[in-house]
VMD Tcl script that builds the backbone (N, CA, C; Angstrom):
set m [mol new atoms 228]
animate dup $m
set s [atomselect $m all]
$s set {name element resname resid chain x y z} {
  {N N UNK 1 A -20.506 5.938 -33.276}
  {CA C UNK 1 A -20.260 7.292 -33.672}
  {C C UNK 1 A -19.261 7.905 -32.694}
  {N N UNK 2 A -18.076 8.380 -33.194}
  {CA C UNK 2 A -17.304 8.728 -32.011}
  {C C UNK 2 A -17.693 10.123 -32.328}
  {N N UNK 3 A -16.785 10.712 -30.898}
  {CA C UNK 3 A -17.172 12.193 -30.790}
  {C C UNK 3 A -16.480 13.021 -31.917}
  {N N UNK 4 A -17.381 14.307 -31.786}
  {CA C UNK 4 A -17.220 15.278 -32.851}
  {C C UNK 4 A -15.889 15.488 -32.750}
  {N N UNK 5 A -14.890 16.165 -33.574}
  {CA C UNK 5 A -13.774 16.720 -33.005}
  {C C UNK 5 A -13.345 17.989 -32.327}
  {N N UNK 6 A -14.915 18.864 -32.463}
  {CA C UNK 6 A -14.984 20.096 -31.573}
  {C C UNK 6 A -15.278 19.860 -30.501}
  {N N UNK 7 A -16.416 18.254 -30.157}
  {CA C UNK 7 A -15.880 18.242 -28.961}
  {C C UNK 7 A -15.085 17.408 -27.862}
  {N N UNK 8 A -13.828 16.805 -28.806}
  {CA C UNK 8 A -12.953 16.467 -28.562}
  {C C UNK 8 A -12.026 17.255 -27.587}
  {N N UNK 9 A -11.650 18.256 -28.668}
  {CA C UNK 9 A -11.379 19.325 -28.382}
  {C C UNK 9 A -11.445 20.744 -27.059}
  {N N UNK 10 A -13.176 20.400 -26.960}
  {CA C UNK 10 A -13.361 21.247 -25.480}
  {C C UNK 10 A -12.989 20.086 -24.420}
  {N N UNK 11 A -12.966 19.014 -24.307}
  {CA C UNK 11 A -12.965 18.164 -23.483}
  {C C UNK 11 A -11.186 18.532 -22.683}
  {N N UNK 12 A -10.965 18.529 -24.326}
  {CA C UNK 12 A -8.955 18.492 -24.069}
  {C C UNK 12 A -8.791 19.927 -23.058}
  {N N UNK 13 A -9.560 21.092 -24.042}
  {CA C UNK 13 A -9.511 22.747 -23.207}
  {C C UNK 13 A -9.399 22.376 -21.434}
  {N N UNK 14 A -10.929 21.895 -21.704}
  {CA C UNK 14 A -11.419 21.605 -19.893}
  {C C UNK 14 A -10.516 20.745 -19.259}
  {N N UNK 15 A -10.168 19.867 -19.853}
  {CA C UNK 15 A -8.807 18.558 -18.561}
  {C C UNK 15 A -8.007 19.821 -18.263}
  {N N UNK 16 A -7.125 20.011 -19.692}
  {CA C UNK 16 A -6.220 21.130 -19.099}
  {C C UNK 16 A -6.156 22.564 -18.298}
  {N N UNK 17 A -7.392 23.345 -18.058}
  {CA C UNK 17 A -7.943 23.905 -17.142}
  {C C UNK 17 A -7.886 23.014 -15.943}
  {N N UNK 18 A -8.849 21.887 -15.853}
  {CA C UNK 18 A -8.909 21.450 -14.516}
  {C C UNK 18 A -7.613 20.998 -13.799}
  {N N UNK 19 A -6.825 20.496 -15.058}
  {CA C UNK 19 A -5.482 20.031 -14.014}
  {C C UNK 19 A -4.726 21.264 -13.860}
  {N N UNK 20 A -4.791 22.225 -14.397}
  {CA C UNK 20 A -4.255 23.932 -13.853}
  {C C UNK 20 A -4.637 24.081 -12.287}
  {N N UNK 21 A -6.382 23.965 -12.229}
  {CA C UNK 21 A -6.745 24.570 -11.252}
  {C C UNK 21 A -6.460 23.578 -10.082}
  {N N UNK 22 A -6.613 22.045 -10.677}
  {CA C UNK 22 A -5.903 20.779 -9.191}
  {C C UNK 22 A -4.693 21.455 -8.790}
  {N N UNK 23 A -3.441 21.669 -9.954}
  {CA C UNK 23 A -2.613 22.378 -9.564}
  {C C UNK 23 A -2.579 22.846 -8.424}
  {N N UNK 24 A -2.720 24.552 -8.816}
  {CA C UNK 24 A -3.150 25.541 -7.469}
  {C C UNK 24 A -3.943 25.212 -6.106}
  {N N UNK 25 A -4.939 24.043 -6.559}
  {CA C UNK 25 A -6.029 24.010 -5.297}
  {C C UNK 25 A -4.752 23.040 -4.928}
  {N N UNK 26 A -4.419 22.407 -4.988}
  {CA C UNK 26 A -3.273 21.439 -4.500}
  {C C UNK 26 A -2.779 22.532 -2.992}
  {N N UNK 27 A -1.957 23.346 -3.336}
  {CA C UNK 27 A -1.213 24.366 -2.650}
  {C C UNK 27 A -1.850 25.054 -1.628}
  {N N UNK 28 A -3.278 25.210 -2.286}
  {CA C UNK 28 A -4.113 26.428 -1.401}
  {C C UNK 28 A -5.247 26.603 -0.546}
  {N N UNK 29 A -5.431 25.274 -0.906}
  {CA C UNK 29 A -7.249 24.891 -0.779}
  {C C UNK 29 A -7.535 23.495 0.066}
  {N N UNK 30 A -8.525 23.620 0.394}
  {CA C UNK 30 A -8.845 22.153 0.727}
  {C C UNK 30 A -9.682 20.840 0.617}
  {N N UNK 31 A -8.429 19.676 1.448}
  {CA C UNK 31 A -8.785 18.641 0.699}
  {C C UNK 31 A -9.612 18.573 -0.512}
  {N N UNK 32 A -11.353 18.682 0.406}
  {CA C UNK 32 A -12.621 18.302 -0.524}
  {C C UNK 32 A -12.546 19.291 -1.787}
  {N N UNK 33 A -12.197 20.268 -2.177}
  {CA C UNK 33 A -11.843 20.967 -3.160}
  {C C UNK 33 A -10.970 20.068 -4.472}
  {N N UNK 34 A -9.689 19.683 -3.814}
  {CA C UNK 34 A -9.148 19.110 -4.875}
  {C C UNK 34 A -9.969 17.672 -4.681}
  {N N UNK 35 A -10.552 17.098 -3.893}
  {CA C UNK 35 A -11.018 16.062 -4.433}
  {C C UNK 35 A -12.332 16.339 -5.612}
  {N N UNK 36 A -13.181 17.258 -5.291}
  {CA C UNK 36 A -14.076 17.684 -6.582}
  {C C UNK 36 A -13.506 17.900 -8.255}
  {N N UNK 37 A -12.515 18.555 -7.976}
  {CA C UNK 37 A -11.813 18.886 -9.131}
  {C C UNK 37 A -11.135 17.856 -9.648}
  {N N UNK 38 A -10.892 16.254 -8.705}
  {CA C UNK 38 A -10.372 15.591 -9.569}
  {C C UNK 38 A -11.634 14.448 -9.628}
  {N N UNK 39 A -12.522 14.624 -9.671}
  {CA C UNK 39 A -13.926 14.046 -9.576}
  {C C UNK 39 A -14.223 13.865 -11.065}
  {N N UNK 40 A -14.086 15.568 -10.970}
  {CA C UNK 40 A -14.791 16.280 -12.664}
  {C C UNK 40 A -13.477 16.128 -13.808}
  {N N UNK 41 A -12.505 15.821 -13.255}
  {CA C UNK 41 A -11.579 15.425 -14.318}
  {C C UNK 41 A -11.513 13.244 -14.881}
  {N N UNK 42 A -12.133 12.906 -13.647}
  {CA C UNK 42 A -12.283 11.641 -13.971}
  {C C UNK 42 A -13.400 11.561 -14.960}
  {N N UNK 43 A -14.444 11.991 -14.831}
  {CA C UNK 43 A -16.096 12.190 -15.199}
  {C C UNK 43 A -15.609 12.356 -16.703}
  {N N UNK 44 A -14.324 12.904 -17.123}
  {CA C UNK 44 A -14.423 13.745 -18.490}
  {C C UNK 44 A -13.581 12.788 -19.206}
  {N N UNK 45 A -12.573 11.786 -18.253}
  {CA C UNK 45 A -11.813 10.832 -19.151}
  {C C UNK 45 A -12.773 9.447 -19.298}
  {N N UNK 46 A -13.650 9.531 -18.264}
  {CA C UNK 46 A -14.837 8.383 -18.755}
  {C C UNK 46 A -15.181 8.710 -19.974}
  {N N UNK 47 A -15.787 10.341 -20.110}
  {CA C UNK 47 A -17.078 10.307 -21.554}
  {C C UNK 47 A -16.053 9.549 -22.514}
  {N N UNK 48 A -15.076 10.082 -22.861}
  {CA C UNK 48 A -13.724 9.530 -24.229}
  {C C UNK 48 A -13.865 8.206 -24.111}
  {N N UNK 49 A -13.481 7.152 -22.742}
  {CA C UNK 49 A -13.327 5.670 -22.598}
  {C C UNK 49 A -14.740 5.752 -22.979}
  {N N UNK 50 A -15.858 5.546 -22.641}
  {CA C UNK 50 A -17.184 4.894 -22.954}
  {C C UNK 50 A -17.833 5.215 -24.224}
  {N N UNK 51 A -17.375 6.224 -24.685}
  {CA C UNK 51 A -17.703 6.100 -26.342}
  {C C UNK 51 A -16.450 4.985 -26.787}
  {N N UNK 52 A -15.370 5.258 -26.772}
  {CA C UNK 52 A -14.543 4.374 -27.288}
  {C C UNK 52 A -14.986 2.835 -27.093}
  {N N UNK 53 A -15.849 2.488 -26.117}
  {CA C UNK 53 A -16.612 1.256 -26.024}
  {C C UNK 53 A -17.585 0.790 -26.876}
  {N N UNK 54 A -18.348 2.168 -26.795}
  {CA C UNK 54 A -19.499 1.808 -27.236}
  {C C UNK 54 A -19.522 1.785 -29.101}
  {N N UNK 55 A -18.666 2.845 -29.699}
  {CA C UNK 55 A -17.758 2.786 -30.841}
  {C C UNK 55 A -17.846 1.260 -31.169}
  {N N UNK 56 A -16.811 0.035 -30.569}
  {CA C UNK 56 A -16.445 -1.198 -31.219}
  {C C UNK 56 A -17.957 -2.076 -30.635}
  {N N UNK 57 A -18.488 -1.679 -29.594}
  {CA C UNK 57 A -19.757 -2.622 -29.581}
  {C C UNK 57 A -21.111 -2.679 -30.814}
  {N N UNK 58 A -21.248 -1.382 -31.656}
  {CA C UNK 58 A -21.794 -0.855 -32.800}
  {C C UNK 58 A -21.269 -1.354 -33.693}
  {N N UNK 59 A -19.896 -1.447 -33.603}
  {CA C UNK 59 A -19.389 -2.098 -35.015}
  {C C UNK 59 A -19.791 -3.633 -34.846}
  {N N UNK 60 A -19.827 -4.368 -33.553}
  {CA C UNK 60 A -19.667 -6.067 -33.624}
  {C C UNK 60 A -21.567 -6.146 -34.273}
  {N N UNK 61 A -22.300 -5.470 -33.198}
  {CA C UNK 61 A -23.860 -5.608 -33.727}
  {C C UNK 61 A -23.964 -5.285 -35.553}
  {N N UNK 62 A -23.144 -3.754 -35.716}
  {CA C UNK 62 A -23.794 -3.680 -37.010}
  {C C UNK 62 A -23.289 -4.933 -37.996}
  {N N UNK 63 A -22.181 -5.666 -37.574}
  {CA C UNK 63 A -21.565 -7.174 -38.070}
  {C C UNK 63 A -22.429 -7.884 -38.296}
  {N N UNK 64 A -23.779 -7.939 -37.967}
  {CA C UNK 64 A -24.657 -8.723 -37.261}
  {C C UNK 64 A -24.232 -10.074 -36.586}
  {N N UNK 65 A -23.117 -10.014 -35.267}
  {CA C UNK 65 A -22.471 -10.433 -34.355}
  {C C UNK 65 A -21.640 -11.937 -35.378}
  {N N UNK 66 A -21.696 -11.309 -36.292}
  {CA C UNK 66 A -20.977 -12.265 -37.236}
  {C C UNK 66 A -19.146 -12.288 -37.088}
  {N N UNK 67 A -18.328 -12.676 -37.113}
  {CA C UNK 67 A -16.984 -12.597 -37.002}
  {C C UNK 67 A -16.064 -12.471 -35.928}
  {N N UNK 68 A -15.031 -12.302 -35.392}
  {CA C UNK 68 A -14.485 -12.150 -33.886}
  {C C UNK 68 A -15.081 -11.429 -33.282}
  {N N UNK 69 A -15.732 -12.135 -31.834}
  {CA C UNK 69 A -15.802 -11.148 -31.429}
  {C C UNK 69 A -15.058 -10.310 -30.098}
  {N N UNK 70 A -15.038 -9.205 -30.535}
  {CA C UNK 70 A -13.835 -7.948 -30.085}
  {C C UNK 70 A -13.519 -8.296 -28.477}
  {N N UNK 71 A -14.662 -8.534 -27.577}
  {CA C UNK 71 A -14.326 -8.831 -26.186}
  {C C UNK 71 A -13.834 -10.464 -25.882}
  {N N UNK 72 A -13.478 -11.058 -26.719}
  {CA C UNK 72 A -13.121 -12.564 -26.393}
  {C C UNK 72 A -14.440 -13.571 -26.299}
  {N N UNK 73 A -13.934 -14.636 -26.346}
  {CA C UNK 73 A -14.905 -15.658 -25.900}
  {C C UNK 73 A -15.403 -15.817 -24.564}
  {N N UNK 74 A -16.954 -16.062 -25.068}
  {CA C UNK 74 A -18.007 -16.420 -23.486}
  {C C UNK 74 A -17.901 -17.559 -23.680}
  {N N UNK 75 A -17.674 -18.437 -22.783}
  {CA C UNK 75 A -18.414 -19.730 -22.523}
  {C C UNK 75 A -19.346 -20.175 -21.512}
  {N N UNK 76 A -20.527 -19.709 -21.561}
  {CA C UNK 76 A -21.581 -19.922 -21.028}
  {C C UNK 76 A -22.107 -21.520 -21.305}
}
mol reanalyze $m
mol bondsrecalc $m
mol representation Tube
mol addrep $m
């Protein structure tokens, strides 16, 4: 199930806020400041990557692991 597109959407609002405010804290503030702020901007491009994971891992199970599968071959 990927994400809604509203909240796609706030996700996009909030990066672009936060990289406003890295911006400024860049100039004004310190270090540990912009390192928080780019903490919470990593945190927010994970949620997008790990649904996008978990998205094609749902599709291989609901396959019932029948057909390519998406991460390559194990050879165990």
């Amino acid at each position: 199930m990927a994400l809604s597109k509203n909240v796609l959407e706030s996700l996009e609002e909030a990066q672009s806020a936060l990289r406003n405010a890295l911006a400024y804290a860049a100039r004004n503030e310190r270090p540990l400041i912009c390192e928080g702020i780019a903490k919470i901007l990593s945190s927010i491009n994970s949620i997008e990557s790990s649904e996008s994971i978990l998205d094609t891992i749902d599709q291989y199970k609901s396959a019932g692991g029948e057909g390519e599968n998406p991460f390559g071959k194990f050879d165990f």
